[in-house]
C-alpha positions in Angstrom: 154.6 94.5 84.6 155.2 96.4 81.0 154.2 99.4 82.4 154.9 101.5 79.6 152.2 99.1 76.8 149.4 99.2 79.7 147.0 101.8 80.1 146.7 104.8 82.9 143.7 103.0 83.9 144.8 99.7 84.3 147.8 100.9 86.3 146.3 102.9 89.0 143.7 100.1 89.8 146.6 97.7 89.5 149.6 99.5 91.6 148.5 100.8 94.6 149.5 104.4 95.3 149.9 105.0 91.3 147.9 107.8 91.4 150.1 109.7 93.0 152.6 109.4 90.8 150.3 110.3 87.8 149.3 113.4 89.9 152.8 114.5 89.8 153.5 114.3 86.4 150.1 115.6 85.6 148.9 112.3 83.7 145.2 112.1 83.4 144.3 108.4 84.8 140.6 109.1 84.4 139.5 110.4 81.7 142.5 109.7 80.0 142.8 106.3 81.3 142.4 104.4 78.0 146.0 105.9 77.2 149.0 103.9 77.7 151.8 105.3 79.5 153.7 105.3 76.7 151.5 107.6 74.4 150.8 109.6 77.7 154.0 110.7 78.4 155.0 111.5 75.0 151.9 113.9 75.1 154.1 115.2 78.0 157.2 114.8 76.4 158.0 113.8 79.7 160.6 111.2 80.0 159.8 107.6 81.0 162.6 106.3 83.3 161.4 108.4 86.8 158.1 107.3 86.4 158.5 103.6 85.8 161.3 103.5 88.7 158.3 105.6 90.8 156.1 102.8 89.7 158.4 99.9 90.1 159.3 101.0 93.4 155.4 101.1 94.4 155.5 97.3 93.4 158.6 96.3 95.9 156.3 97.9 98.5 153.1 97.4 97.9 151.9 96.7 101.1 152.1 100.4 102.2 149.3 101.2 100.1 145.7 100.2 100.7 144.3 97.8 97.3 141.1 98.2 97.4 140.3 95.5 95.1 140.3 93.2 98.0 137.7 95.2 100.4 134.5 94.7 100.1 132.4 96.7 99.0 131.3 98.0 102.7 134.5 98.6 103.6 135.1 100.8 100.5 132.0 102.7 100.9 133.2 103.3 104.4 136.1 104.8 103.4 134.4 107.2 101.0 132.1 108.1 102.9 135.1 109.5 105.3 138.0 110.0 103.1 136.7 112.1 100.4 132.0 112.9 101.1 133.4 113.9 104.9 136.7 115.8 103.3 135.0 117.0 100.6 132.1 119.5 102.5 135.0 120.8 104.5 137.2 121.6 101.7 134.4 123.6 99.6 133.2 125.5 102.7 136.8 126.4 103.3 137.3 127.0 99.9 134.3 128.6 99.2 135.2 131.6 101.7 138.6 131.8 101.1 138.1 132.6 97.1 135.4 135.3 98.4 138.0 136.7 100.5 140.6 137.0 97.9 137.9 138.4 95.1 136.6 141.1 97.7 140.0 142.3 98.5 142.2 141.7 95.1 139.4 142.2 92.7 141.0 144.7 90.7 143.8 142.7 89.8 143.8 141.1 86.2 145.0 137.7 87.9 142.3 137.6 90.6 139.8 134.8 89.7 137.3 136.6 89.6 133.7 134.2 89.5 135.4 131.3 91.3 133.2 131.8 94.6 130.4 131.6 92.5 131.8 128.7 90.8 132.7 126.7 93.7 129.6 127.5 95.7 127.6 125.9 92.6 130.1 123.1 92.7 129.1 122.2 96.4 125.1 122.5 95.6 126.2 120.2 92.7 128.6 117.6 94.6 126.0 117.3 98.2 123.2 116.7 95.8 125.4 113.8 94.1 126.8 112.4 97.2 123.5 112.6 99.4 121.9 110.5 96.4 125.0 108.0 96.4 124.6 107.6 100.4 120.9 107.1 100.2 120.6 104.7 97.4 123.1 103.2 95.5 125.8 102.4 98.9 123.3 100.8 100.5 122.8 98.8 97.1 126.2 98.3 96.2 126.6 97.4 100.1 124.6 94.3 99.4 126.5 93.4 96.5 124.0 94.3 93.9 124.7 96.5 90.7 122.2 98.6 89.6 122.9 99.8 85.6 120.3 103.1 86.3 121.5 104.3 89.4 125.2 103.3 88.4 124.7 105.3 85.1 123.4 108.2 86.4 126.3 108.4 88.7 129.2 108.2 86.2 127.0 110.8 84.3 127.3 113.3 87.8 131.4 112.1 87.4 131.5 113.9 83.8 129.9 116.5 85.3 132.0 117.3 88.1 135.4 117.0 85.8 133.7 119.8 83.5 133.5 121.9 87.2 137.7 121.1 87.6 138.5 122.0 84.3 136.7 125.2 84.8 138.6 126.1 88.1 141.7 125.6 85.7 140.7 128.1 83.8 139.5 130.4 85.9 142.9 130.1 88.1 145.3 129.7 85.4 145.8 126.2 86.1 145.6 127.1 89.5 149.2 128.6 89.2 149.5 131.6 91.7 150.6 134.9 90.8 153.8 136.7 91.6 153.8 137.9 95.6 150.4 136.5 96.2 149.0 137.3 99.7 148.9 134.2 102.3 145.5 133.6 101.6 145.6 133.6 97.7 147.9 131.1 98.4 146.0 129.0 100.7 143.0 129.0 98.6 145.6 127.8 95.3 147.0 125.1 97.8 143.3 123.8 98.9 142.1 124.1 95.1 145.0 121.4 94.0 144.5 119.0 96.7 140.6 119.4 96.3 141.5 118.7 93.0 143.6 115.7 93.6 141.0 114.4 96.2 138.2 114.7 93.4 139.7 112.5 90.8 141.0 110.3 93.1 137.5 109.6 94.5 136.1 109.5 90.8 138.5 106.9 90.1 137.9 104.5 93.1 134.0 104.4 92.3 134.2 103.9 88.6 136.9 101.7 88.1 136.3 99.7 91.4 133.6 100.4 93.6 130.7 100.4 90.7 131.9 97.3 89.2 131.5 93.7 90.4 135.0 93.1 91.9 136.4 90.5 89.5 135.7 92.9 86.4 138.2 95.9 86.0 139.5 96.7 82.2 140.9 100.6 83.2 138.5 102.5 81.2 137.0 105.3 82.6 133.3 107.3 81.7 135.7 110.1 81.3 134.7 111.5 85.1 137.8 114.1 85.8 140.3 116.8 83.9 
């Protein structure tokens, strides 16, 4: 595989556990997925040998990583619903009183983040209200193998949605980059913010590029769901 001429898109649907790579070297696979790896890295200027021997390596073992391409769609619903609805309520309520903790107590420090319990407690009403109308109507849909363009549309609509909410914890953390001597639970809320960050786009990606589409049809292009 050329990895360098395909797109971000078409790579983490085709090489399982790509993702992970991309989330290292900060590549946007979603709503950047139309990129090729080429022109994304040189947005980077990050250099293209570690990530293709990442890559190449992921190939050689590629039965370590789940390829969802081949589930059906029950099975991937079931491991939404588990890996990432399930995870997803816990982070947030975690989250949501860790960020009130550190606003209460560091609040008059210019690098506090201040608004983000606000912010994240809006992003949970936002996320149940999306999910709850995922596991009422379009799973049990999709679970049947039909497609429904309204209910599909609105969906990728919420996705856009919810990678304007990440891009706003970015800002409102500094890229989510903690401060000199931050306390240990500054630094557990920064930790919880990436990997709910991480989680989020990964989740994005596996209903719009796979899960929403019927399985023989993936071309890598995202709705542009995540930042």
């Amino acid at each position: 595989m050329q990895f360098l001429e395909q797109s971000l898109g078409r790579i983490a649907t085709e090489v399982a556990g790509a993702t992970a790579v991309f989330h290292q070297y900060g590549l946007d696979f979603c709503c950047g997925g139309e990129r090729s790896l080429q022109d994304a890295l040189a947005r980077k200027s990050l250099p293209a040998d570690p990530v293709i021997a990442q890559l190449t390596n992921l190939l050689a073992n590629e039965g370590e990583h789940a390829d969802w391409r081949n589930a059906s769609n029950q099975e991937l619903i079931d491991h939404i619903l588990v890996r990432y609805h399930e995870r997803h309520r816990q982070q947030l309520t975690e989250l949501i009183r860790l960020a009130r903790r550190v606003e209460h107590v560091h609040g008059d420090s210019p690098e506090c983040p201040l608004g983000l319990a606000e912010h994240l407690f809006e992003t949970f009403h936002e996320l149940e209200s999306h999910m709850a109308k995922e596991e009422q109507i379009l799973f049990p849909m999709l679970a049947g193998d039909t497609y429904p363009d309204g209910p599909i549309m609105v969906m990728e609509e919420e996705h856009v949605q919810h990678g304007d909410a990440l891009a706003k914890i970015d800002e409102l953390t500094n890229g989510i980059q903690l401060p000199q001597g931050a306390c240990n639970t500054w630094t557990a809320l920064y930790i919880g913010l990436a990997e709910f960050k991480r989680d989020v786009m990964d989740h994005i990606h596996l209903e719009n590029q796979i899960l929403f589409k019927p399985r023989e049809v993936h071309d890598g292009q995202c709705c542009g769901g995540c930042q």
